[in-house]
C-alpha positions as CSV (number, residue, x, y, z in Angstrom):
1,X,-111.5,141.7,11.3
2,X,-111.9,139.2,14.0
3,X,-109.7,139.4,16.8
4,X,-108.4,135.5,17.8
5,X,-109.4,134.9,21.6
6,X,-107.3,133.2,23.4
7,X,-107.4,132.1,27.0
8,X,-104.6,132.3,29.3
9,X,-103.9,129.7,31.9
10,X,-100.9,131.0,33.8
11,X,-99.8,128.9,36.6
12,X,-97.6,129.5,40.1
13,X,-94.5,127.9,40.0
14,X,-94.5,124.4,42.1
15,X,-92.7,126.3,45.1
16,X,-95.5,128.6,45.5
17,X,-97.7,125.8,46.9
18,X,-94.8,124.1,48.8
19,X,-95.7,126.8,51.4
20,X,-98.1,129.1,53.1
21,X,-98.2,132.8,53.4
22,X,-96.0,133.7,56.5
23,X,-97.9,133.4,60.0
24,X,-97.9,137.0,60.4
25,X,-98.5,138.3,57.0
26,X,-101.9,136.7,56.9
27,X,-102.3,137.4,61.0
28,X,-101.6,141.0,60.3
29,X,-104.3,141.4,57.8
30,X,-106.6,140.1,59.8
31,X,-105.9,142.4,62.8
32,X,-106.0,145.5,60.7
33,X,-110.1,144.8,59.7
34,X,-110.5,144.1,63.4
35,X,-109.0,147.7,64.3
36,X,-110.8,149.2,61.0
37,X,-114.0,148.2,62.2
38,X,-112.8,150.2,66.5
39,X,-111.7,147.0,68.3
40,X,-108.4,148.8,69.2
41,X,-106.4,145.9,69.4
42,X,-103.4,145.2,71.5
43,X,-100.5,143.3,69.9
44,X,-98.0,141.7,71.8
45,X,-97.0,138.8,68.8
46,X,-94.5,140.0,67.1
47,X,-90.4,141.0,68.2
48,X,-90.0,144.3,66.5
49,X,-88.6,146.7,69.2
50,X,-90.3,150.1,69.6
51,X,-87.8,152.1,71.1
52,X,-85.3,153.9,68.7
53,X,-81.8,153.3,68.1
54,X,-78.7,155.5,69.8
55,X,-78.9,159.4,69.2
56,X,-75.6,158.7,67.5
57,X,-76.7,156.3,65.1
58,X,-79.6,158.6,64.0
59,X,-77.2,161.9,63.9
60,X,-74.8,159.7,61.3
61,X,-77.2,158.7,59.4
62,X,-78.8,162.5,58.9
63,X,-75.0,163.5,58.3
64,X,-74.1,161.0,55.7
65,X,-77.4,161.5,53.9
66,X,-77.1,165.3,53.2
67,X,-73.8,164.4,51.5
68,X,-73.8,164.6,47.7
69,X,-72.0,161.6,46.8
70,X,-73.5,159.5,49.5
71,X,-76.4,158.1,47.2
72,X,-74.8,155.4,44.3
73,X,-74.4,152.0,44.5
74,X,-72.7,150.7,47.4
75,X,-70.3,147.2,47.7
76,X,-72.1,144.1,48.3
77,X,-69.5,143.1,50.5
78,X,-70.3,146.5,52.4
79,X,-68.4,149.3,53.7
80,X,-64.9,148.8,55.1
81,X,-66.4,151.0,57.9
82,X,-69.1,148.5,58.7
83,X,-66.9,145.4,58.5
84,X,-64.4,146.8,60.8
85,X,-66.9,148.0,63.6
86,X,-68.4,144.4,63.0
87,X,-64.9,142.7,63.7
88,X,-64.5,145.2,66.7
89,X,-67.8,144.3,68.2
90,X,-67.5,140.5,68.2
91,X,-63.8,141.5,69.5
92,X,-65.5,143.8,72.4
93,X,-68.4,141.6,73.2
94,X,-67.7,138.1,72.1
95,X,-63.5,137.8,72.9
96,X,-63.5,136.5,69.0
97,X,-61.4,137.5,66.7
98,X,-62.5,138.1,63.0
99,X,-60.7,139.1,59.7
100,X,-63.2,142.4,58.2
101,X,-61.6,141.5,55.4
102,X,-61.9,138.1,54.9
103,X,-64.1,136.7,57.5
104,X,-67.4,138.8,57.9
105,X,-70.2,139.6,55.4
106,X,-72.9,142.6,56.4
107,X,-76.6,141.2,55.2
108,X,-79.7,143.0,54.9
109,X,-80.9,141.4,58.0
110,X,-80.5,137.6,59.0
111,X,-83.6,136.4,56.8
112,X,-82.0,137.0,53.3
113,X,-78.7,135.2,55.1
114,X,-80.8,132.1,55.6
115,X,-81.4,132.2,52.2
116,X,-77.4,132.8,50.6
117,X,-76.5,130.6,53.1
118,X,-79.0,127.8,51.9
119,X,-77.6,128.8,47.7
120,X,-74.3,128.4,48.7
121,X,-74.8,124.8,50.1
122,X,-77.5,122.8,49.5
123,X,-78.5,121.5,46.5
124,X,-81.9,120.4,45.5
125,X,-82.7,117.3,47.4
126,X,-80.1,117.5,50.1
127,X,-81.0,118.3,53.6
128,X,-81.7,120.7,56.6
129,X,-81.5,120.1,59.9
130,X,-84.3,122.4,61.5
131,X,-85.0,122.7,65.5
132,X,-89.0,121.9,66.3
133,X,-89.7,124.4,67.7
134,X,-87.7,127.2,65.3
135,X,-88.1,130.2,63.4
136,X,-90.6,129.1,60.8
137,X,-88.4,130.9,58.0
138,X,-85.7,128.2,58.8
139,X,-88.3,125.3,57.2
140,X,-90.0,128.0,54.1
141,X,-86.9,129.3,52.7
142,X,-85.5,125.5,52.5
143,X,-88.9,124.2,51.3
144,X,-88.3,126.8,48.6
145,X,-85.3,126.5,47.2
146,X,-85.7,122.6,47.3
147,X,-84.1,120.8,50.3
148,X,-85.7,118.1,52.5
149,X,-86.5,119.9,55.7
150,X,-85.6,117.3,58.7
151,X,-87.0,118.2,61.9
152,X,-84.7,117.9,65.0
153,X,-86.5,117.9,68.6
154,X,-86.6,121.1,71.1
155,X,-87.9,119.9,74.2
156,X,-88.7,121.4,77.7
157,X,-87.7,118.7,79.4
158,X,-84.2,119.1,77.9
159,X,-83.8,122.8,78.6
160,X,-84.4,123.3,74.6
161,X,-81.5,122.2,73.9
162,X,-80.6,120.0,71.3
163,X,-81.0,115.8,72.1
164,X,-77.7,114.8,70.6
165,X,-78.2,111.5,71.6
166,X,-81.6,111.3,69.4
167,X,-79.3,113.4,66.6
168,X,-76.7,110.7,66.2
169,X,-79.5,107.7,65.6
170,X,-80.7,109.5,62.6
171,X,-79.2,109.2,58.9
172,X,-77.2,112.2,58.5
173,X,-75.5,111.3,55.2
174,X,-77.6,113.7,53.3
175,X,-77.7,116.5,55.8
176,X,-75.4,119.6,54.4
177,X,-76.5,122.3,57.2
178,X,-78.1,122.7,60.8
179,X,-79.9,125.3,61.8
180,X,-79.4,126.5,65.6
181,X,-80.6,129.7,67.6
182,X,-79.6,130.2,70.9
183,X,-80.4,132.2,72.7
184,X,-83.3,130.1,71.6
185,X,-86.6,131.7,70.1
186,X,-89.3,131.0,70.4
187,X,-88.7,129.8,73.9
188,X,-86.0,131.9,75.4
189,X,-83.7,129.1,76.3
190,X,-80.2,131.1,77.0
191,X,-77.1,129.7,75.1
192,X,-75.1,127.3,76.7
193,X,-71.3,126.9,76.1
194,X,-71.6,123.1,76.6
195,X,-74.3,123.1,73.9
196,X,-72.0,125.5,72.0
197,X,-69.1,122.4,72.2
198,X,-71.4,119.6,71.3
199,X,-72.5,121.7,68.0
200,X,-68.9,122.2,66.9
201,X,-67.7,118.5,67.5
202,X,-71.0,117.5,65.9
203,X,-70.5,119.2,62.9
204,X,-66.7,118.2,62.3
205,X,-67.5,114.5,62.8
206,X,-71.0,114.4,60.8
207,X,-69.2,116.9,57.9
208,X,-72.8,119.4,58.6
209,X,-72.2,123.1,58.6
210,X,-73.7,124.6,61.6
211,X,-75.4,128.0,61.5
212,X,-76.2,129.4,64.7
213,X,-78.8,132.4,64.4
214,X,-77.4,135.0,67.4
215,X,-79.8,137.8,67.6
216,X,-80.8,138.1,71.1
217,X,-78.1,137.3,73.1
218,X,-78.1,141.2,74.8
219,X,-81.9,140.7,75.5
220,X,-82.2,140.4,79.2
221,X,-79.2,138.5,79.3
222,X,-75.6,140.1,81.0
223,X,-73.6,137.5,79.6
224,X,-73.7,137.2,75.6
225,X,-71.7,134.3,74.4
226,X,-71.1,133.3,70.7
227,X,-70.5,129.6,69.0
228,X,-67.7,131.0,67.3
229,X,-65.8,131.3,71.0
230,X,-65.3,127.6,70.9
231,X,-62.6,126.3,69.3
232,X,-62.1,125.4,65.9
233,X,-65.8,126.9,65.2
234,X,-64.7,129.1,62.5
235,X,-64.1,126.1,60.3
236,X,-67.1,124.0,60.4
237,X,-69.4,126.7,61.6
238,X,-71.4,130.1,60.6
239,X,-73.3,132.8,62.7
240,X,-75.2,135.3,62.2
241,X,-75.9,138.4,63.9
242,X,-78.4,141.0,63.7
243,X,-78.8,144.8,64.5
244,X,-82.6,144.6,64.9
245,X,-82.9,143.6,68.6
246,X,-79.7,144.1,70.2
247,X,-79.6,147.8,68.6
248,X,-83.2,148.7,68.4
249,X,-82.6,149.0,64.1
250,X,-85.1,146.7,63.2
251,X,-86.3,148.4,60.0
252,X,-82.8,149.4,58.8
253,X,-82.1,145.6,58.0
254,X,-78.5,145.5,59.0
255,X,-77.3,142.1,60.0
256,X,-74.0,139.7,59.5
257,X,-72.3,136.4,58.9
258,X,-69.2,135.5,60.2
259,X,-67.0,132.4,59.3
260,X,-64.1,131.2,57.8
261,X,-62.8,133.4,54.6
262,X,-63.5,130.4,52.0
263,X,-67.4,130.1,53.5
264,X,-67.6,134.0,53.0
265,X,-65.9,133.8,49.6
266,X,-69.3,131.6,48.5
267,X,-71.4,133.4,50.5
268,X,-70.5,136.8,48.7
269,X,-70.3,135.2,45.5
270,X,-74.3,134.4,46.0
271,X,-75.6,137.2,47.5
272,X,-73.8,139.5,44.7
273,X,-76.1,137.8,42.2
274,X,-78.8,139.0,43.8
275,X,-78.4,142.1,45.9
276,X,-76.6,145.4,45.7
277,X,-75.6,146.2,48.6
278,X,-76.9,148.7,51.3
279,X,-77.7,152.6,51.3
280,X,-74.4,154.0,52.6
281,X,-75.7,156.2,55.2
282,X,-77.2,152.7,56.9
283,X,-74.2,151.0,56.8
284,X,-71.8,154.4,58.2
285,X,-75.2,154.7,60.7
286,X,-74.7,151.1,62.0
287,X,-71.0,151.2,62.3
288,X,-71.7,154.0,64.9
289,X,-74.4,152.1,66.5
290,X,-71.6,149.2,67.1
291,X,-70.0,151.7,69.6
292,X,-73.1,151.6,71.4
293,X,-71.8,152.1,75.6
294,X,-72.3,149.2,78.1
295,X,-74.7,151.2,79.8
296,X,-76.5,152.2,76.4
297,X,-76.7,148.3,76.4
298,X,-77.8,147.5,79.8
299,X,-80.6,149.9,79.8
300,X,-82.1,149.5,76.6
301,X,-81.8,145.7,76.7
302,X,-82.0,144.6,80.3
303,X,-83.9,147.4,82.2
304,X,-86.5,148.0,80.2
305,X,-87.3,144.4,79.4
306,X,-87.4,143.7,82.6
307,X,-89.3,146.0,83.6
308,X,-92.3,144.9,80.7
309,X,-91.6,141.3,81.8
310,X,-93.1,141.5,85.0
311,X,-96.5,142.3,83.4
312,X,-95.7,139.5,80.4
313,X,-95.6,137.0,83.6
314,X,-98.9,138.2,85.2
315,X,-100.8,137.7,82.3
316,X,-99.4,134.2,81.5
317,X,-100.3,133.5,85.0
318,X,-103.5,135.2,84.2
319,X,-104.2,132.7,81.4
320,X,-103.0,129.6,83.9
321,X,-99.9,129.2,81.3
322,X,-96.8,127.9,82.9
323,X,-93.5,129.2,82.5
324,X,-89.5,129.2,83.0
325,X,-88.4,132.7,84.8
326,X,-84.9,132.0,83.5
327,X,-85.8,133.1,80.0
328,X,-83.5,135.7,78.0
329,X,-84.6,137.6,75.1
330,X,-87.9,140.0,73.6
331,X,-90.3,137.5,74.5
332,X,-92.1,135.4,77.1
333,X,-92.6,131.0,76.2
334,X,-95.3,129.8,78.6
335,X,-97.0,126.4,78.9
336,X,-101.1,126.2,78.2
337,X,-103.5,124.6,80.4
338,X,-104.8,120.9,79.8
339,X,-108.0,122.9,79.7
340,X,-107.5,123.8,75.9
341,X,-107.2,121.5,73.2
342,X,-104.7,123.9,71.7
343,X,-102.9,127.2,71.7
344,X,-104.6,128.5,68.9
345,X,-107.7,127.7,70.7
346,X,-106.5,130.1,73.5
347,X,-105.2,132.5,71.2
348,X,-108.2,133.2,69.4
349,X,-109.9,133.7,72.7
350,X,-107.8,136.3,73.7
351,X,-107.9,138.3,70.9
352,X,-111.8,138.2,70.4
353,X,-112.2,138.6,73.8
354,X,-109.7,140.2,75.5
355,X,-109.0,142.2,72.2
356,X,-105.1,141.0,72.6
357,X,-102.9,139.8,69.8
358,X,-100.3,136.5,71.3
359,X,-98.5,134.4,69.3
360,X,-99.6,130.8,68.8
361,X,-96.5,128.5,69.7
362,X,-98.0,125.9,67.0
363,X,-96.5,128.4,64.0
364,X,-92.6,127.3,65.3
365,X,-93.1,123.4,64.8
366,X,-95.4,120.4,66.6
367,X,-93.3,121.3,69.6
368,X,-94.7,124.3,70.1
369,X,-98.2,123.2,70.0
370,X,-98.9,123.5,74.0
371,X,-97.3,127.0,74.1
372,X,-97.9,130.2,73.7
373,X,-95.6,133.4,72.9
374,X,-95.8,136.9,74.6
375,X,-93.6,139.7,72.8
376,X,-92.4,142.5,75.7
377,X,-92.0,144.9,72.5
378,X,-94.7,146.9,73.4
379,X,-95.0,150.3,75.7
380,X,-95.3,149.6,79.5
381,X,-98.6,150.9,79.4
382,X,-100.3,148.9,76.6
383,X,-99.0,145.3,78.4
384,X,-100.2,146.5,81.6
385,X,-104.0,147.5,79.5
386,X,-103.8,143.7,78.1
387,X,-103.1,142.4,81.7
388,X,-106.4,144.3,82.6
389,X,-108.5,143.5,79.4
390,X,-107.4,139.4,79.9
391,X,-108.4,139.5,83.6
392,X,-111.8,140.9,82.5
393,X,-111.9,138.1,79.3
């Protein structure tokens, strides 16, 4: 009996070449030969905090998962515990007021909201405003699912801020939603109310639904402020929020969008297609970690960042990078030297040489293809050992 051969030509679905493996992802493997083969190296790319959430916020999470009926399938909309700690902490922090009910959705961190956010919509062939320089998922995730990415600029001669002026010459007639992210990453440009204003009046007039990305506004910063404090926001307007930075919870993926009811009504009816909602000990966990004190806050988020800063700035001034001290958030934006044709040029440098992993700005956008990035999540003691490794480059 003769088995019939037959040759199998399976290909990738078109989305799969729309876009790259993620920066890091690729970065990462990299780095892991370089350390396999003893070059001990020192990463200071990426924003994932190392310090550990509140004592409180591990203790509930050991209580609720030694409880019997704490392990089944949990609402997609999430607990009414979380929700209601979420309302109270945009209440406590933010002065905004927000239905737990009706108005707030828990995600499993901000990136799977960029991506209900984009389902519930834009269609295939519509468009996305998307800040140059931005978080890169902003541009994948809507390359993905099939919208037209449109740039908008980010420039340091603006404060990184959006040019509304440059915004209202383009065609918008297509545009369904803009992403903003303020405080700004990758450059740590803090929010601004007035920006705040102009986003809300923008979107009303233009018919765009603005989604402001919030996770760092506690990161070196005293004064958090939200979009949805301006007036009228809730109707034209989404944030989100995330536990990851502000709470030290990066791996727990606990995050949020709040808006209007009807805008959380689609949101839910999305995400409920595709997820099933979070391990209930997380979710009781990060409604205790919302009660977090002020000084809990300041320390974890101000002092200690501060304290790591001062190193980030003597090794851009190491590498002859410029840079705003009036930054907020986990990392450090500076300016290359005309010396280097681009970042990644310096980049590579410093990691070959200096055995020190920084983030190329050319990853967020053409904007960012004269900066560089330095994340302050790492121990005191390994920034200062990069400060010394880069002076002896």
């Amino acid at each position: 009996m003769t088995r019939n051969e037959q040759t199998f030509d399976i290909q990738p679905a078109e989305r799969v070449s729309a876009v790259s493996e993620y920066y890091f992802s690729r970065k990462l493997k990299e780095i892991a030969q370089l350390n396999a083969e003893g070059k001990d190296i020192i990463s200071l790319a990426i924003g994932s905090p190392d310090m550990p959430p509140s004592k409180q916020t591990i203790e509930k999470l050991c209580e609720v998962a030694h409880l019997e009926d704490a392990h089944g399938y949990q609402p997609t909309m999430g607990t009414p515990e979380l929700r209601k700690a979420m309302s109270d902490f945009y209440k406590r922090w933010y002065k905004v007021n927000l239905d737990d009910k009706s108005e707030l959705q828990p995600l499993i961190g901000s990136k799977e909201g960029i991506l209900h956010v984009t389902l519930a919509f834009v269609n295939p062939g519509e468009e996305v405003l998307v800040p140059d320089p931005g978080y890169p998922t902003y541009t994948s995730l809507s390359t993905i699912l099939g919208a037209k990415v449109v740039k908008y600029n980010l420039r340091e001669d603006n404060g990184w801020q959006p040019d509304f002026e440059e915004l209202e010459k383009m065609d918008l007639s297509h545009v369904k939603l803009m992403w903003t992210n303020y405080p700004n990453m990758p450059t740590g440009a803090n929010a601004r109310m007035e920006t705040y204003c102009k986003l809300v009046d923008f979107a009303k007039r233009h018919n765009i639904v603005v989604v402001n990305d919030n996770p760092y506004s506690f990161i070196l910063n005293e004064k958090p402020i939200s979009l949805l404090q301006v007036e009228g926001a809730k109707d034209c307007c989404i944030e989100f929020n995330s536990m990851s930075k502000s709470h030290n919870m990066p791996g727990w993926r606990v995050g949020m969008c709040a808006s209007n009811a009807r805008f959380i009504d689609w949101i839910l009816k999305i995400k409920s297609n595709i997820d099933s909602g979070t391990f209930r000990g997380i979710q009781l966990a990060a409604a205790e970690a919302y009660n977090n004190s002020e000084e809990w806050h300041h320390n974890a988020n101000v002092v200690t960042y501060k304290d790591r800063r001062k190193y980030a700035e003597k090794i851009m001034t190491e590498l002859g990078c410029i840079f705003d001290s009036n930054q907020v958030g986990m990392f450090l934006w500076g300016k290359i030297p005309d010396t280097y044709s681009n970042c990644e040029e310096l980049t590579e440098k410093v990691l070959h040489n200096a055995r020190v992993f920084i983030t190329p700005g050319f990853i967020f956008g053409n904007n960012g293809d004269r900066y560089i990035r330095i994340s302050l999540c790492a121990k005191d003691d390994k920034i200062q050992e990069a400060l010394e490794r880069i002076k002896a480059m």
